[in-house]
C-alpha positions as CSV (number, residue, x, y, z in Angstrom):
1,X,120.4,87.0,121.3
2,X,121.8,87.5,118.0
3,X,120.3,86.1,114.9
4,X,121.7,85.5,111.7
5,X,121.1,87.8,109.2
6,X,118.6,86.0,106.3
7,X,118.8,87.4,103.2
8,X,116.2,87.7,100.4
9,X,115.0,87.3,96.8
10,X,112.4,89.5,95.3
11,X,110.1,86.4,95.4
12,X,110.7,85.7,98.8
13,X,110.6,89.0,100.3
14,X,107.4,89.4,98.1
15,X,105.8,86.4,99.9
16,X,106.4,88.1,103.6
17,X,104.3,91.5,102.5
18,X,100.9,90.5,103.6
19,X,102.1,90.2,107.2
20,X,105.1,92.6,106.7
21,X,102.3,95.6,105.5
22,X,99.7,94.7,108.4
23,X,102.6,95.0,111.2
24,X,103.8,98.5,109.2
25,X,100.2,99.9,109.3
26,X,100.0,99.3,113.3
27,X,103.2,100.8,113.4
28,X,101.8,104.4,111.6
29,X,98.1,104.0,113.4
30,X,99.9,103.5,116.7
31,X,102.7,106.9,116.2
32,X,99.3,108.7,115.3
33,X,97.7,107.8,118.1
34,X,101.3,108.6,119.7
35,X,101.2,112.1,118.6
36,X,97.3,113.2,118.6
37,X,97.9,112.2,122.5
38,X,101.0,113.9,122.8
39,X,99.4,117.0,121.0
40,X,96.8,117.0,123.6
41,X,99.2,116.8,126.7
42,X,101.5,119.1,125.7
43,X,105.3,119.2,127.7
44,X,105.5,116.3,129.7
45,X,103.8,114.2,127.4
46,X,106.6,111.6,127.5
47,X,106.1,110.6,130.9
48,X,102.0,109.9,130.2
49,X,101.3,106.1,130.7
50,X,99.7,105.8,127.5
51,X,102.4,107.4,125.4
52,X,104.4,104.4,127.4
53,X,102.4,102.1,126.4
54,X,102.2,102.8,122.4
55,X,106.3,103.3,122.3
56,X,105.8,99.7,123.8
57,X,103.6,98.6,121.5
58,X,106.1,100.2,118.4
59,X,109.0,98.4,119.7
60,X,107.1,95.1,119.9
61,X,106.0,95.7,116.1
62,X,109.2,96.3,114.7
63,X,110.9,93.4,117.0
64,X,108.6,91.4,114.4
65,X,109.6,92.8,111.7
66,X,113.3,91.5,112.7
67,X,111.6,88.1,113.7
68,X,110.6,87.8,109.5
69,X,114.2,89.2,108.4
70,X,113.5,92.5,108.0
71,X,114.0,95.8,109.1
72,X,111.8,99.0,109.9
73,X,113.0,102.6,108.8
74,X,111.4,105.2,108.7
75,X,111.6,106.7,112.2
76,X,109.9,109.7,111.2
77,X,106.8,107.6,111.1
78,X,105.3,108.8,107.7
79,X,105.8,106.3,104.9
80,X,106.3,103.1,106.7
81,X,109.6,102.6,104.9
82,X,111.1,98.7,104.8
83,X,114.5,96.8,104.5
84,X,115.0,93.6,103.8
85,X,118.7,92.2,103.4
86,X,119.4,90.9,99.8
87,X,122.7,90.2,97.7
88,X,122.2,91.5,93.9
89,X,125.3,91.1,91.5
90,X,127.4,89.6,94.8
91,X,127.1,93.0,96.6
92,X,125.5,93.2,100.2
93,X,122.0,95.6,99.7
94,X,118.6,96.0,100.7
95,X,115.2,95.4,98.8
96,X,113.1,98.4,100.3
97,X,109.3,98.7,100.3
98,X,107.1,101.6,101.0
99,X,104.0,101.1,102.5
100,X,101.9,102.6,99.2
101,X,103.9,100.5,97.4
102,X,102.5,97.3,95.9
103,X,105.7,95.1,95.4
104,X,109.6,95.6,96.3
105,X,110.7,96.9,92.8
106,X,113.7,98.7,94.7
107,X,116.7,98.3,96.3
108,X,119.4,100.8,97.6
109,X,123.1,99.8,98.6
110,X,123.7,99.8,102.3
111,X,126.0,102.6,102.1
112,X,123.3,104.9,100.4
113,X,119.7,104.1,102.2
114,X,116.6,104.9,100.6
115,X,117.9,108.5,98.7
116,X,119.9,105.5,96.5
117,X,117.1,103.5,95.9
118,X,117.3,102.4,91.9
119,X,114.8,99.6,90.1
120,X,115.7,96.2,91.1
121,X,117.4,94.5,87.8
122,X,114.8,92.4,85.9
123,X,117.6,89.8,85.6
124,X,117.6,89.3,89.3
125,X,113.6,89.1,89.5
126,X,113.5,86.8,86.7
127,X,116.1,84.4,87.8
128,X,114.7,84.0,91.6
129,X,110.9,83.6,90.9
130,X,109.7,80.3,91.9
């Protein structure tokens, strides 16, 4: 099943962040609980049901990210790091959230990922508030 990719404003992507930064936060609480368990067990930890279970759980958290538009990246499980599709000055980016982050102020070209991130021009915040 392939969906179309939505793309967002500032505004809009703003809207989704209540729900966007509660699925986040069970993303890092659940790879915490991941790890402390996998600390615990040591080698082999993998193949414990539980660690199943969570990796489950993390796959069915970031399939809703997808489900609102946007993407989850930060595979390293530390900053809860967010993408969400966006065209600024008729170029393909993404708008990209952190999870101490109160807004999306930043955006990065694709090409680039987060170590491009730069301000998101006031212009374009301006122009798409509703």
């Amino acid at each position: 099943m392939t969906t179309e990719l939505k793309y967002f404003t500032p505004a809009e992507a703003s809207k989704t962040l209540p729900l966007v930064r509660m699925i986040v936060k069970d993303i890092l609480d659940t790879s915490r609980e991941m790890r402390l368990i996998a600390d615990e067990i040591g080698s082999g930890a993998e193949e414990d049901s539980r660690i199943q279970r969570l990796a489950d759980d993390i796959e069915k958290f970031t399939l809703e990210l997808e489900e609102i538009g946007c993407f989850f990246k930060d595979w390293n499980f530390s900053i809860g790091l967010v993408d969400f599709p966006a065209i600024i000055d008729g170029k393909e980016v993404f708008l990209c959230w952190k999870s101490d982050e109160d807004d999306i102020l930043y955006y990065h070209d694709v090409e680039t990922g987060f170590a491009g991130r730069k301000p998101i021009p006031a212009h374009y915040i301006k122009d798409h508030q509703n």
